[in-house]
C-alpha positions as CSV (number, residue, x, y, z in Angstrom):
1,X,105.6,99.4,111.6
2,X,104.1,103.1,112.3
3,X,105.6,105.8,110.2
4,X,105.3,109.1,111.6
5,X,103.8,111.6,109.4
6,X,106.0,115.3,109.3
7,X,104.9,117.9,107.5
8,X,107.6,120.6,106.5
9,X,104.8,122.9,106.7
10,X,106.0,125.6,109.2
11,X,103.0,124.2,111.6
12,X,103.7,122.0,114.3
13,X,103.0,118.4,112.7
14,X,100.3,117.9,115.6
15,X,98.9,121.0,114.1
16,X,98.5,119.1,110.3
17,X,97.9,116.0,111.9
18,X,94.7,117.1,113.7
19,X,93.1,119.2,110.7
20,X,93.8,116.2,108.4
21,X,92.0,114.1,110.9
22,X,89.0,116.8,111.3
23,X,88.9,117.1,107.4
24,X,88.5,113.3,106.5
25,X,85.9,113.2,109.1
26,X,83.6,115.7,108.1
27,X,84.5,115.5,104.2
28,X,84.9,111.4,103.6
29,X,82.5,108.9,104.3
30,X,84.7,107.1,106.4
31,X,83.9,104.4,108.7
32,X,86.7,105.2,110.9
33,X,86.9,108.0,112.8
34,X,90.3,109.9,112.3
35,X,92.4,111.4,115.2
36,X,95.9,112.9,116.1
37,X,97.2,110.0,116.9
38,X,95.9,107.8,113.7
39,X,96.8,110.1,111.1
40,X,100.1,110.4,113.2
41,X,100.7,106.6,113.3
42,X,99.4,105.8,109.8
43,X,101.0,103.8,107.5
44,X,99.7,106.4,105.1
45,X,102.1,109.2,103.5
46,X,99.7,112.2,103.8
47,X,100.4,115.2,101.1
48,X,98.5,119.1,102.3
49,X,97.3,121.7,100.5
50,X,97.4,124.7,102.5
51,X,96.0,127.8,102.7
52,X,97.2,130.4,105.3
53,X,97.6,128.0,108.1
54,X,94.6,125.8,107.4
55,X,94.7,122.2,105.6
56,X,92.4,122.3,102.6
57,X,93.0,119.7,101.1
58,X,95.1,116.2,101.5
59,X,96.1,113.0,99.6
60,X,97.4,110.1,100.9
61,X,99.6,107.5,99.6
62,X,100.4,103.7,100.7
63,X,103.0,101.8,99.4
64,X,102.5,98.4,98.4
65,X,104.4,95.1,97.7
66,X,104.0,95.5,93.3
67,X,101.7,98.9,93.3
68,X,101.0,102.2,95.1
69,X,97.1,103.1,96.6
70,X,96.1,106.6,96.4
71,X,93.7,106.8,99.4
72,X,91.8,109.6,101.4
73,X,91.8,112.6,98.8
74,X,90.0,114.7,100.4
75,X,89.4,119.4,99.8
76,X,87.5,121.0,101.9
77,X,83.8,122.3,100.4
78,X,85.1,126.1,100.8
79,X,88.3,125.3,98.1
80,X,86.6,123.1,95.7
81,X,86.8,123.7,91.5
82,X,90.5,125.0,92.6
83,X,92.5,122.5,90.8
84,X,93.5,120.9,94.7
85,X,92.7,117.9,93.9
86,X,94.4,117.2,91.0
87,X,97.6,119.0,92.4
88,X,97.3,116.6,95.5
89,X,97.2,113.6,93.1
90,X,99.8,114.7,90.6
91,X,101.8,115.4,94.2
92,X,100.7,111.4,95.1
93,X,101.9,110.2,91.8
94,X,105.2,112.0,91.5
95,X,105.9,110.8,94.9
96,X,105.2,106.8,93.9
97,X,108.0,105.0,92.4
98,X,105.6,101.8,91.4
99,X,104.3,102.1,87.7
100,X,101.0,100.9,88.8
101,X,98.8,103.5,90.9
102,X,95.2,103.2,92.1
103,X,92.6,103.8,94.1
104,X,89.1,103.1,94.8
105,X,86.0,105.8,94.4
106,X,82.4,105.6,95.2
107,X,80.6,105.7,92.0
108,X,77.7,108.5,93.9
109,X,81.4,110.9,93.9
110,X,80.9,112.2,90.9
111,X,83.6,114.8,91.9
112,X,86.7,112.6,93.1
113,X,86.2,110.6,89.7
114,X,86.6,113.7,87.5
115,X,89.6,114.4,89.3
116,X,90.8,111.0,88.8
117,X,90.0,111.1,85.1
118,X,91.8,114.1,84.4
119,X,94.6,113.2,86.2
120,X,95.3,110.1,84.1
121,X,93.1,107.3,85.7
122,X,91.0,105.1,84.0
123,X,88.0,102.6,86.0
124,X,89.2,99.1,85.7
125,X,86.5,97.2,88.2
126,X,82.9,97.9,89.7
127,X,82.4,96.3,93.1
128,X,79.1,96.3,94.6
129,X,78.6,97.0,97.9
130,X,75.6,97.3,100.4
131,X,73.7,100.9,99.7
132,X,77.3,101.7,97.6
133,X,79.3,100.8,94.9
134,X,83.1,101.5,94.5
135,X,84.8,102.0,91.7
136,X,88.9,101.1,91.1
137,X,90.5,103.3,89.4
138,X,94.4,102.6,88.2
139,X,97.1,104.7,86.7
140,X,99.6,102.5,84.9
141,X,102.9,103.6,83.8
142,X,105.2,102.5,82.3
143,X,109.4,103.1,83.1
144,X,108.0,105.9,85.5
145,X,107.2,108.0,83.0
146,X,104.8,110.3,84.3
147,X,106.9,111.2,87.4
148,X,107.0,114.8,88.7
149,X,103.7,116.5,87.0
150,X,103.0,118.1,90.4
């Protein structure tokens, strides 16, 4: 089932929708090409960052049958060494109510798995891929501890 991704942003949601699209296209190495309609029809709870009226940054969050995945963090090159990505995954995390969070990073972003460090994640797996490899990366808590750092 599609959920429909609002934003309480004071932007029409289309609005979001379209410049989290246009920023995981030209910021994530995505094999899928993002638009409107499938960031609107996503399974995937997408968190902002906003400045002015512009989406620099996003996180999103699927929820999962015994854990959480943190996927798509994503800040624009111009808001970088901010702190918006560890505010967009503190947001992720406070929103989860599993006790086990991860998500998987390429091991050439050196960036992303700073962020991930810092915010609490340790690498739990390698997995080698063709010209890539990934890295998992898993928060574990426990009782829900950590809840509401954002």
């Amino acid at each position: 089932m599609a959920v429909k991704n609002n934003f309480n942003t004071g932007l029409p949601d289309h609005t979001v929708n379209g410049q989290v699209a246009r920023l995981l296209n030209s910021n994530n190495r995505l094999t899928k090409v993002h638009t409107v309609n499938t960031i609107t029809t996503s399974p995937v709870q997408y968190f902002v960052e906003l400045h002015g009226q512009t989406v620099v940054g996003c996180v999103g969050l699927i929820s999962e049958p015994t854990m959480d995945k943190i996927v798509h963090l994503s800040v624009a090159q111009s808001a970088r060494r901010l702190g918006i990505g560890a505010k967009l995954l503190y947001t992720a995390i406070g929103n989860s109510m599993k006790d086990t969070i991860y998500m998987h990073i390429r091991e050439d972003n050196v960036g992303s798995r700073r962020v991930a460090t810092r915010t609490g994640f340790n690498a739990i797996a390698y997995i080698p891929k063709f010209n890539y490899n990934i890295l998992t990366f898993c928060l574990f808590r426990r009782n829900n501890v950590s809840r509401n750092r954002s």
